[in-house]
C-alpha positions in Angstrom: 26.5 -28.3 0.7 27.9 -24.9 1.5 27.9 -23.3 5.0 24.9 -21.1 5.4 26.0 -17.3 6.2 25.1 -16.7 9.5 24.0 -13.1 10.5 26.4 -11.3 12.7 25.1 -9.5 15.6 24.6 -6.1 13.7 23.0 -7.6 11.1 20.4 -10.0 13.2 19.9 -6.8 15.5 19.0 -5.2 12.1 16.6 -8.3 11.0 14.6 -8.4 14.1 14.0 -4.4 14.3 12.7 -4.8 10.6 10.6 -8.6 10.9 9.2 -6.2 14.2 8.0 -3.9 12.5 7.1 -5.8 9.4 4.6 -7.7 11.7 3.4 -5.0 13.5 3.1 -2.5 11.4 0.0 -3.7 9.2 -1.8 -4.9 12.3 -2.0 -1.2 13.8 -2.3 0.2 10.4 -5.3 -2.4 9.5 -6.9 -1.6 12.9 -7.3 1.9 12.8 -8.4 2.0 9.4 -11.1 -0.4 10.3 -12.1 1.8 13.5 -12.3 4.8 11.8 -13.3 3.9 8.0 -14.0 0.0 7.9 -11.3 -0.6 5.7 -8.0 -2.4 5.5 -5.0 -0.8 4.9 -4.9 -2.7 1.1 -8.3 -1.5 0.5 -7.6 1.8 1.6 -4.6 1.8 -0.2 -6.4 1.0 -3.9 -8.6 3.6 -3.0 -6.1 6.1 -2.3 -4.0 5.3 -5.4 -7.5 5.9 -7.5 -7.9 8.9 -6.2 -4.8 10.7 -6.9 -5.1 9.8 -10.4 -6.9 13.0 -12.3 -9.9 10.9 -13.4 -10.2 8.5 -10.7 -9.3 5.5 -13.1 -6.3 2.9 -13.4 -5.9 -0.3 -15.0 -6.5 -3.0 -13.0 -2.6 -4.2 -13.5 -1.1 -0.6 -12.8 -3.3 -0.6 -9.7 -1.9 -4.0 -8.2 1.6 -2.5 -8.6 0.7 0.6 -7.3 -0.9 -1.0 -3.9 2.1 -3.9 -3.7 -0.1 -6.7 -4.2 -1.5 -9.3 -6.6 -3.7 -8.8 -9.3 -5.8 -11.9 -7.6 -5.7 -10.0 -4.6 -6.9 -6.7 -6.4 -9.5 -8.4 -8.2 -11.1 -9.7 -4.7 -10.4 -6.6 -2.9 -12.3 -4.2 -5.8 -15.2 -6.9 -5.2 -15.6 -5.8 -1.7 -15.1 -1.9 -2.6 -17.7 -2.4 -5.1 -20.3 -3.8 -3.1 -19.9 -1.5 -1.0 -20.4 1.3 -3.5 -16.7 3.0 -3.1 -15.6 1.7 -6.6 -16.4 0.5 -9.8 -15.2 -1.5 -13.3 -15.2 -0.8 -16.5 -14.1 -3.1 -19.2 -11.8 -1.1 -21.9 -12.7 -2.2 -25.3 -10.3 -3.7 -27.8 -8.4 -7.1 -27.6 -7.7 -9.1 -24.6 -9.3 -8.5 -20.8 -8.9 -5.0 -20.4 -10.4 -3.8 -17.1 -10.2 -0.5 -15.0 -11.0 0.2 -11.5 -12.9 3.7 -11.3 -13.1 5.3 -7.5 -17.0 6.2 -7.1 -17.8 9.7 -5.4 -18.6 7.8 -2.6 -15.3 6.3 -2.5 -13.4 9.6 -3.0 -15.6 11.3 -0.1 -14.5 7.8 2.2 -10.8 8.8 0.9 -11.0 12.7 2.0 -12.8 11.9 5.0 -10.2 9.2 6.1 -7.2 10.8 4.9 -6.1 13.2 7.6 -6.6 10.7 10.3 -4.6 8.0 8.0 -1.5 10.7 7.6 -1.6 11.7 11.2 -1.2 7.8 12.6 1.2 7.0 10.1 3.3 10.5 10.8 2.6 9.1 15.1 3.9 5.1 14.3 6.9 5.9 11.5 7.7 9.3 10.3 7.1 11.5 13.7 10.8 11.8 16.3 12.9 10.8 12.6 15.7 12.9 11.6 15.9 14.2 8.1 19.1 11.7 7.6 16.7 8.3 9.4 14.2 9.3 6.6 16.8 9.6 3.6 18.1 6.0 4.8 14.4 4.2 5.1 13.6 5.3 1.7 16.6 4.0 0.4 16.5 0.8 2.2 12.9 0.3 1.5 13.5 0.6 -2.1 16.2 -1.8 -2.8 14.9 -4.4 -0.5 10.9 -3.4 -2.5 13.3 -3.6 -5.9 14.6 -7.1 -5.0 11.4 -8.5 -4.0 10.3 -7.9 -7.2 11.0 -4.4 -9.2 11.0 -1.1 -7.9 8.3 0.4 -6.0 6.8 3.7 -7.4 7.8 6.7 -5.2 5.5 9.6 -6.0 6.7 13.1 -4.7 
């Protein structure tokens, strides 16, 4: 049995800020999405991914990567967007279970609507009061801890 590596006081002061906000973070993010659009932040996050696409389509796969999560998780979260009217799929034809999520015009209008509020609570909780140099280093930490937990995490400019 070999000794664990315990954390030295630098790096548990690091872990604690970062399991913080890691618990945190969704919470308040998840609560005033649901205020202001009754969404989660997953479901607004599929949603928003659809929409920057030119056509309003992805493949169900490329969506789950886009949003960080599951294709399970997708699949049951584009059940409740579709229900609710803000998306739709389409099965691609050819071999093997081709599927696409398609953002409805209801779902784009929920997207534009929610957008501006969305941006200026996540500028208020994360970006707004960070130096140039802070935002430089939480990208770059961000990705290589996203790339461990498994593959790098799509960055679009």
């Amino acid at each position: 049995m070999t000794t664990p590596r315990w954390l030295d006081p630098e790096e548990r002061e690091a872990w604690l800020a970062l399991v913080g906000t890691l618990m945190r973070l969704p919470a308040a993010l998840d609560a005033d999405l649901g205020e202001r659009a009754g969404l989660t932040f997953f479901e607004y996050t599929v949603l928003a991914m659809l929409s920057e696409t030119d056509d309003g389509t992805l493949r169900m796969s490329d969506l789950a990567g886009l949003a960080s999560g599951s294709l399970s998780r997708l699949s049951h979260v584009v059940s409740r967007l579709e229900r609710r009217g803000l998306v739709r799929r389409e099965r691609v034809p050819g071999p093997g279970r081709r599927t696409v999520a398609v953002l409805t015009d209801d779902g784009l209008a929920l997207v534009r609507t929610t957008a501006p509020d969305h941006v200026a609570h996540v500028r208020e909780l994360v970006l707004d009061g960070q130096d140039p140099e802070d935002l430089a280093a939480l990208t770059r930490v961000a990705s290589r801890v996203g790339a461990r937990l498994g593959g790098p995490i799509e960055v679009r400019p």
